[in-house]
Z-matrix of the N, CA and C atoms (Angstrom, degrees):
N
C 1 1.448
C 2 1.527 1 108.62
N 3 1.225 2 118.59 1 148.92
C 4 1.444 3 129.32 2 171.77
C 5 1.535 4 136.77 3 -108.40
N 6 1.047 5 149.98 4 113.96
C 7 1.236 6 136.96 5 -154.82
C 8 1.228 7 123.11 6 -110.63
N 9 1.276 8 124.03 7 133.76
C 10 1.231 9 122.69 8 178.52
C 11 1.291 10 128.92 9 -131.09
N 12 1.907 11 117.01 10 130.57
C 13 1.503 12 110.67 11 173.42
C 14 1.475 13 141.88 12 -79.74
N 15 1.540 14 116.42 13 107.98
C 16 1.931 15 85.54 14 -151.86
C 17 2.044 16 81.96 15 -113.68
N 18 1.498 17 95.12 16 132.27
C 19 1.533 18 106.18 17 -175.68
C 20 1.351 19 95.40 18 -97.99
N 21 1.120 20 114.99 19 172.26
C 22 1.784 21 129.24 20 -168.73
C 23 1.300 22 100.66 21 -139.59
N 24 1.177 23 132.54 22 153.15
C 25 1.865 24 132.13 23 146.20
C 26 1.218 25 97.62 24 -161.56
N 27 1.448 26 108.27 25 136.29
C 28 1.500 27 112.80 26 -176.66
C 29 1.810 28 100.87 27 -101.09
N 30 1.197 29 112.44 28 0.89
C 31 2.217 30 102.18 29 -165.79
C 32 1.440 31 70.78 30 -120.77
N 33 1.428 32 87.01 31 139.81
C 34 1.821 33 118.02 32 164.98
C 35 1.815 34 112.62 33 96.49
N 36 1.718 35 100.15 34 12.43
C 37 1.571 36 106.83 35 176.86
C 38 0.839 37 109.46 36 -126.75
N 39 1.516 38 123.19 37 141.09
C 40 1.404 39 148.27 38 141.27
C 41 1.059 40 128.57 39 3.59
N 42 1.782 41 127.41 40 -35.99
C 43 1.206 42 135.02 41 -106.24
C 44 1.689 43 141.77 42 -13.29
N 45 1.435 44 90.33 43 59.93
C 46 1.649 45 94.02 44 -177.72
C 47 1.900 46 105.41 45 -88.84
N 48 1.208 47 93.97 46 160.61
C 49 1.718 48 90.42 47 170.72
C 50 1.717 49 132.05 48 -61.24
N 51 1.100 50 99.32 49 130.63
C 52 1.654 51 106.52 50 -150.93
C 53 2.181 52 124.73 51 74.61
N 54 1.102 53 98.94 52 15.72
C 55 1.630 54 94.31 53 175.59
C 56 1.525 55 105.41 54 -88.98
N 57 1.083 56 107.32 55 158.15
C 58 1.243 57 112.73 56 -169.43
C 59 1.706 58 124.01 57 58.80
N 60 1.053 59 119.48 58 30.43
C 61 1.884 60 126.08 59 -175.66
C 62 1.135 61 109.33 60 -132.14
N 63 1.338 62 133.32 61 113.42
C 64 1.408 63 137.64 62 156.00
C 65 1.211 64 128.28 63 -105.13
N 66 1.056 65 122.92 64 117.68
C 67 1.569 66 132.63 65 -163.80
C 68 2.160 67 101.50 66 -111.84
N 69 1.484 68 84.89 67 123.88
C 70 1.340 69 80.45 68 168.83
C 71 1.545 70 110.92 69 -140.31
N 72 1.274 71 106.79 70 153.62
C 73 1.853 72 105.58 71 179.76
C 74 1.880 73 105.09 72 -88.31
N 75 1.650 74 108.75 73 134.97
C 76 1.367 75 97.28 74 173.11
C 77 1.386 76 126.34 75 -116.59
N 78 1.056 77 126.54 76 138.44
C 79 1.826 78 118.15 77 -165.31
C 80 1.377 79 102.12 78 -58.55
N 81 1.073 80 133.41 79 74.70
C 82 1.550 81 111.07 80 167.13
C 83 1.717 82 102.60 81 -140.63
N 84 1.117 83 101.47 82 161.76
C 85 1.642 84 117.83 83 -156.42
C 86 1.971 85 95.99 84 -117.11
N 87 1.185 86 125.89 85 1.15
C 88 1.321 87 129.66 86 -178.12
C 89 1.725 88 113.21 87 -159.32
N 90 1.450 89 129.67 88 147.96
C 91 1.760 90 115.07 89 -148.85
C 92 1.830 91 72.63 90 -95.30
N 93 0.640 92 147.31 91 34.56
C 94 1.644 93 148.63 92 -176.52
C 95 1.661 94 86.33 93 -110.98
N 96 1.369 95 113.88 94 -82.51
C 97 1.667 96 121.00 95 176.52
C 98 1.945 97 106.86 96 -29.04
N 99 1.463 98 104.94 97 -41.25
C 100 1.866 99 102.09 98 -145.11
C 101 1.483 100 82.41 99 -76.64
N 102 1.676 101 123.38 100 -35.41
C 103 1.432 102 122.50 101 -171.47
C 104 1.951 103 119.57 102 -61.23
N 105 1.181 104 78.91 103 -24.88
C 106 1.511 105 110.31 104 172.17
C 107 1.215 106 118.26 105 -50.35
N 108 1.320 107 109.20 106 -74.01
C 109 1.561 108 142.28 107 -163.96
C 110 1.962 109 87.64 108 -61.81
N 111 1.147 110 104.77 109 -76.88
C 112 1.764 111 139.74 110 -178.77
C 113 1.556 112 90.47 111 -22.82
N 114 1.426 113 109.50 112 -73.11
C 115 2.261 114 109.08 113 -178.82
C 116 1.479 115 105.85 114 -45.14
N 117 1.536 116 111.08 115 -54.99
C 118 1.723 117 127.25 116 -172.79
C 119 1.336 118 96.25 117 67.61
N 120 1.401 119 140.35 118 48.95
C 121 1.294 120 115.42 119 125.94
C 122 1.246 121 140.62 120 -64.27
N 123 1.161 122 137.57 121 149.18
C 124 1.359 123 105.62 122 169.12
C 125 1.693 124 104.40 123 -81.54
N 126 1.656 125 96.42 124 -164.61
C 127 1.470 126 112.01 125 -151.40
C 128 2.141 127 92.64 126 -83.68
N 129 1.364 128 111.84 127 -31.51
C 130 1.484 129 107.10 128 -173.95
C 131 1.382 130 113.60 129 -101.12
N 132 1.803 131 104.15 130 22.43
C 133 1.939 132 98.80 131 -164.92
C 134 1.637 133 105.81 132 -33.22
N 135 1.314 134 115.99 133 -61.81
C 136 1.084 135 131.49 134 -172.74
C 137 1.452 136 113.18 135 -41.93
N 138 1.078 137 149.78 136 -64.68
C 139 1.757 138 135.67 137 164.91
C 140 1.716 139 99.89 138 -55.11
N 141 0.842 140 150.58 139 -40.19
C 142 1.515 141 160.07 140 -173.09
C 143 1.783 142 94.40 141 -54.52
N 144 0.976 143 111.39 142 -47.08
C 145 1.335 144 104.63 143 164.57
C 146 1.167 145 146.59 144 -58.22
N 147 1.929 146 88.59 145 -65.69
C 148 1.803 147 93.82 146 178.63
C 149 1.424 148 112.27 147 -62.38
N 150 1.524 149 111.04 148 -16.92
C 151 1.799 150 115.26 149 178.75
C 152 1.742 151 105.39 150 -46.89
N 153 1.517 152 111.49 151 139.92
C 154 1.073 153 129.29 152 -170.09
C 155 1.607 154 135.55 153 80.49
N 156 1.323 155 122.96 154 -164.75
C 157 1.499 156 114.76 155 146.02
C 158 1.275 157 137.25 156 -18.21
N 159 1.353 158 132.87 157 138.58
C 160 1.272 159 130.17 158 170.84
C 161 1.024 160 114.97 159 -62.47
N 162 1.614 161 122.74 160 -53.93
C 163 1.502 162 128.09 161 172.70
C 164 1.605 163 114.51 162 -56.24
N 165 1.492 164 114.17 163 -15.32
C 166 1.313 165 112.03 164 165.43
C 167 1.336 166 136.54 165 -93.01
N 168 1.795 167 110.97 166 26.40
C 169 1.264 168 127.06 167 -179.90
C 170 1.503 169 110.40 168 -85.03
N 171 1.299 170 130.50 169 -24.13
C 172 1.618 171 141.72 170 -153.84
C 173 1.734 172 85.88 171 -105.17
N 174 1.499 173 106.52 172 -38.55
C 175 1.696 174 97.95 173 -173.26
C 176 1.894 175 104.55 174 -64.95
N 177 1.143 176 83.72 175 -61.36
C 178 1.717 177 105.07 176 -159.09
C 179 1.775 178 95.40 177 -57.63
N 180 1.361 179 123.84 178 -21.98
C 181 1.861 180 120.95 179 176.64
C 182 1.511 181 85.00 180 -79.42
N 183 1.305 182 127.99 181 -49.24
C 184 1.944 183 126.81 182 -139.83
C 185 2.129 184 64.46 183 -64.79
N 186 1.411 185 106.75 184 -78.55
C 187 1.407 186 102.96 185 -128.93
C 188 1.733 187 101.77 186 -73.27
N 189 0.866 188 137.27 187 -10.39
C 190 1.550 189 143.26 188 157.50
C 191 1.905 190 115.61 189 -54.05
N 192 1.573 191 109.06 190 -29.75
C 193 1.309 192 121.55 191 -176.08
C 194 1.713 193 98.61 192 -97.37
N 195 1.517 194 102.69 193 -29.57
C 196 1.498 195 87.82 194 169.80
C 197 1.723 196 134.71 195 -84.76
N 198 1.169 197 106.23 196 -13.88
C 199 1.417 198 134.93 197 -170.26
C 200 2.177 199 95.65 198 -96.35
N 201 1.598 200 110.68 199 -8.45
C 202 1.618 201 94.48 200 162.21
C 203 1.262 202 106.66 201 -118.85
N 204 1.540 203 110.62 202 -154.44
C 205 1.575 204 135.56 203 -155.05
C 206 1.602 205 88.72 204 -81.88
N 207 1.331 206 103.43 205 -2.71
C 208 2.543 207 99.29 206 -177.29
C 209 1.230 208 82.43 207 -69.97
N 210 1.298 209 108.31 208 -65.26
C 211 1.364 210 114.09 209 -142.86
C 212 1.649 211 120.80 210 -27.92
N 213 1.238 212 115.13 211 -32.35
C 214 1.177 213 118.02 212 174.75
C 215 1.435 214 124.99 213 -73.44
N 216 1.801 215 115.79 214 9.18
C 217 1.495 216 125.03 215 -173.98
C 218 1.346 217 96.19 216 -138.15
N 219 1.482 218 133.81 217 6.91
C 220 1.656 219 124.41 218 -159.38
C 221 1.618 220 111.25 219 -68.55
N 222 1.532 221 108.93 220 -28.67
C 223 1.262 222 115.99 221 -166.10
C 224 1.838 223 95.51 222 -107.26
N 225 1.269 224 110.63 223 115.79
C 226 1.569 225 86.39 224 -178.77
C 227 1.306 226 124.99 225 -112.28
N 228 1.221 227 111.80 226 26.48
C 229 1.626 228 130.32 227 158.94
C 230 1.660 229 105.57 228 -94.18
N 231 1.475 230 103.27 229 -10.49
C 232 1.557 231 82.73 230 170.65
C 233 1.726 232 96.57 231 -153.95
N 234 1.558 233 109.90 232 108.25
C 235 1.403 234 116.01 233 -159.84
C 236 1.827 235 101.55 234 -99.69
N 237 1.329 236 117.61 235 118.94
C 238 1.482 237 105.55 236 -174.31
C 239 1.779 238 107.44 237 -76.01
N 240 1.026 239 108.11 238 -14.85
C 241 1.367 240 101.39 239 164.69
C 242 2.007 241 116.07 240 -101.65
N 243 1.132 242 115.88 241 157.69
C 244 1.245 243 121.22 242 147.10
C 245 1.370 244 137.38 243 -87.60
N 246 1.825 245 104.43 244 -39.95
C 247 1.520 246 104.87 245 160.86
C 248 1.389 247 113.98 246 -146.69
N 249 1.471 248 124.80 247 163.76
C 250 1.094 249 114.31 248 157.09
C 251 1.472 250 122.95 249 -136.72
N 252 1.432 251 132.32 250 159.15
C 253 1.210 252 117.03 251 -178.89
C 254 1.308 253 105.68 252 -161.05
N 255 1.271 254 103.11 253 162.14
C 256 2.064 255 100.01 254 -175.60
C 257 1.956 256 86.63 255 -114.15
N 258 1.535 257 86.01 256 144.99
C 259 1.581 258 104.10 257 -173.48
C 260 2.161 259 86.02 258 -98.72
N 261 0.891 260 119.19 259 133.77
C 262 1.811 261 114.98 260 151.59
C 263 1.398 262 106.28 261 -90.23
N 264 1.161 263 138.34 262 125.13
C 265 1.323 264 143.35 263 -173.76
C 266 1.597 265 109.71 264 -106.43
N 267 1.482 266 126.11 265 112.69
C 268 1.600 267 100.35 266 -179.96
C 269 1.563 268 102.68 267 -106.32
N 270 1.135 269 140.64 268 17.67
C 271 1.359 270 146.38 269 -169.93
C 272 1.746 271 111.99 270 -170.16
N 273 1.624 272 87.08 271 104.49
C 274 2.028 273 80.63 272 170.27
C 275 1.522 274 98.50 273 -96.06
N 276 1.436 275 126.60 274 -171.70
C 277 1.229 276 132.52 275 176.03
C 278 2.098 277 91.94 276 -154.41
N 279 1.383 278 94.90 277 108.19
C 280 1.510 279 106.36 278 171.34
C 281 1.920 280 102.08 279 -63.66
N 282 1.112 281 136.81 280 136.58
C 283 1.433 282 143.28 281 -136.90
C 284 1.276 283 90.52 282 -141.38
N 285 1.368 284 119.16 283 -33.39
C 286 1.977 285 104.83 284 176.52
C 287 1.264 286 118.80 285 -61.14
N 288 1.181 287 135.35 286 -51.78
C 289 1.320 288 151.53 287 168.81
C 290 1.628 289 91.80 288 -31.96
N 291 1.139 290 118.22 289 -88.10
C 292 1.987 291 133.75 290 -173.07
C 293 1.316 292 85.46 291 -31.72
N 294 1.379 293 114.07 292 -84.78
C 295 1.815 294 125.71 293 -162.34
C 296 0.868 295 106.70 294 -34.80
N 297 1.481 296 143.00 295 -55.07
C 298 2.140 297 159.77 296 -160.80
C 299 1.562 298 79.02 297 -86.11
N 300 1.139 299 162.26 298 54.38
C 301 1.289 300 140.54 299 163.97
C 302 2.103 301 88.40 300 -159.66
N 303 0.806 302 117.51 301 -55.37
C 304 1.545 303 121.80 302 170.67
C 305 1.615 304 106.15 303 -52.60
N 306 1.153 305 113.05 304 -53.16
C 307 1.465 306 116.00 305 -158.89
C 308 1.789 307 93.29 306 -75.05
N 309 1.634 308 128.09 307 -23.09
C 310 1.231 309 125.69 308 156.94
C 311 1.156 310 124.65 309 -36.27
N 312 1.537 311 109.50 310 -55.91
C 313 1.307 312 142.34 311 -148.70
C 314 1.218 313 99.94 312 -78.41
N 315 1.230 314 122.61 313 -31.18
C 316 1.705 315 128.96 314 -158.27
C 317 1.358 316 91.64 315 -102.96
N 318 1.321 317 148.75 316 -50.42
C 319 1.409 318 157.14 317 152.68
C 320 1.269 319 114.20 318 -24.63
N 321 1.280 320 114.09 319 -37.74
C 322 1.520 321 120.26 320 173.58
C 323 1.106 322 120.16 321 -55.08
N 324 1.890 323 90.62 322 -62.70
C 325 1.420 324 115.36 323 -177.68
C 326 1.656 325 114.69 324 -51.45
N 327 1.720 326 97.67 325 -39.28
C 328 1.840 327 88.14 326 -176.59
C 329 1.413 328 103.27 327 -76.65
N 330 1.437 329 150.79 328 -21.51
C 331 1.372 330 148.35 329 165.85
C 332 1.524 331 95.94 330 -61.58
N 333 0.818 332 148.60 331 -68.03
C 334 1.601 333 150.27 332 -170.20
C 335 1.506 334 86.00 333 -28.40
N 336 1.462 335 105.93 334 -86.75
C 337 1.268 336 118.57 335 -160.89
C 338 1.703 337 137.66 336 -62.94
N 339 1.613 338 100.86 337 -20.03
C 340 1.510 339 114.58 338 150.25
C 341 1.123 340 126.57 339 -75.53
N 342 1.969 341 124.46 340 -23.45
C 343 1.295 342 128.12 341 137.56
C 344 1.473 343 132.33 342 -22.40
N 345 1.601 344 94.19 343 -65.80
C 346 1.642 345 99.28 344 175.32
C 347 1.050 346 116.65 345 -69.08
N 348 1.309 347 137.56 346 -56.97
C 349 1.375 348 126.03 347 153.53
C 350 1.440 349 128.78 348 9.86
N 351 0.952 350 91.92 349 -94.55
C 352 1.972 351 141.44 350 -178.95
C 353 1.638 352 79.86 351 -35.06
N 354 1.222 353 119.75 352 -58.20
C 355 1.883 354 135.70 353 -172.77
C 356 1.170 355 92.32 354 -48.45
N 357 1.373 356 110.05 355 -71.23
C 358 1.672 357 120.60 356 -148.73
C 359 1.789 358 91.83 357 -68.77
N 360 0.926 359 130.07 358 -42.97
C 361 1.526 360 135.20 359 -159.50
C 362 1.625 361 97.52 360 -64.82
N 363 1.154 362 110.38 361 -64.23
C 364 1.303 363 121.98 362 173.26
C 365 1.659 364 132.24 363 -49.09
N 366 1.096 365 108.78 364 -25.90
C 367 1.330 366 139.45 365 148.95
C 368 1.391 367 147.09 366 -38.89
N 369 1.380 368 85.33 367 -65.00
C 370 1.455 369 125.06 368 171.30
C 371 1.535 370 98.22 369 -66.60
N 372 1.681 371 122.54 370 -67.33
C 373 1.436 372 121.38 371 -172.42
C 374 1.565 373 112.22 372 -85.56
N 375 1.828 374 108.79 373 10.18
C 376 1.479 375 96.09 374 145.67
C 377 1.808 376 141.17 375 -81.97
N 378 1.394 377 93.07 376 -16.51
C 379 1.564 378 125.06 377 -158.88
C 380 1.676 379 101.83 378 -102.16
N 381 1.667 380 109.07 379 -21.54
C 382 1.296 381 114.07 380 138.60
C 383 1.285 382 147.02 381 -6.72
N 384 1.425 383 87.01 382 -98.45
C 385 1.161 384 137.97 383 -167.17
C 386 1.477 385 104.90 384 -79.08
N 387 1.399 386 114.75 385 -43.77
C 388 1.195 387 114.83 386 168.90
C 389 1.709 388 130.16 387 -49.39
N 390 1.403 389 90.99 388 -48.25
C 391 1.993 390 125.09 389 172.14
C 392 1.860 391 90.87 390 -53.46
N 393 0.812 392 126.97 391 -65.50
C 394 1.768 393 142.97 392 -168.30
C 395 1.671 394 105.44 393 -60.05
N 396 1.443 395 98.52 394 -75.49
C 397 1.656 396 112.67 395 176.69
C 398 1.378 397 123.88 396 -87.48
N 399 0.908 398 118.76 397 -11.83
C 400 1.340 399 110.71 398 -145.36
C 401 1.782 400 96.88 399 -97.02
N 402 0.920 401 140.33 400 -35.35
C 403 1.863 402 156.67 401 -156.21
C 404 1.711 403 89.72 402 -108.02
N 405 1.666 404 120.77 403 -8.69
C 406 1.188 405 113.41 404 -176.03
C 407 2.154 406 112.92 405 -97.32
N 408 2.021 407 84.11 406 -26.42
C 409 1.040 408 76.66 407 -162.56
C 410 1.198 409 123.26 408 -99.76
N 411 1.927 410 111.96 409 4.06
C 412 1.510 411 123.10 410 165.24
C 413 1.740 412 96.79 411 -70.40
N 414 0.868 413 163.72 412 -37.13
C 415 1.387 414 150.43 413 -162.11
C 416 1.468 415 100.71 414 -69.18
């Protein structure tokens, strides 16, 4: 299975299709791991903190919470995301291959059919021409 993070925010977009959506793939092999990955703490935030100065406990939480997956909820009167969610994926389907093989298919189809055309057109101003010239020019 494959996992994926797709973030949302609706303030600060355009609203064109796809603004505001970030999709990311996460290495994890279990949705326990992807939830993991997704917060981005690491595993010792907690000593990572109290490490150093006292006065450097508020720095080292601010910028450790800003540098993960919080960061996007720290302020919560003003949330840079709207949503987030992990997709588990058990089947992708690569689409270039399909797409480069359709768009053949349809190319064909318009040669097929400008063929017949091209037939019928040609046809038409043989049977013409024939009616006009043609009974004129055995005599």
């Amino acid at each position: 299975m494959r996992y994926f993070y797709v973030r949302r925010q609706s303030e600060g977009c355009d609203y064109t299709i796809g603004c505001g959506i970030s999709v990311e793939e996460l290495a994890a092999k279990t949705m326990e791991e992807a939830i993991d990955l997704a917060i981005g703490l690491p595993d010792d935030w907690k000593s990572q903190c109290e490490s150093g100065d006292e006065g450097d406990f508020d720095d080292n939480l601010h910028d450790m919470l800003a540098d993960s997956g919080l960061g996007d909820i720290l302020d919560r009167n003003e949330f840079r995301i709207e949503s987030g969610e992990i997709l588990g994926v058990t089947q992708i389907t690569d689409m270039m291959p399909i797409l480069k093989n359709k768009l053949k298919e349809v190319y064909a189809f318009k040669k097929e059919f400008e063929d017949k055309n091209m037939n019928e057109a040609e046809r038409a101003l043989y049977e013409k021409l024939h009616k006009k010239y043609g009974k004129k020019a055995r005599r």
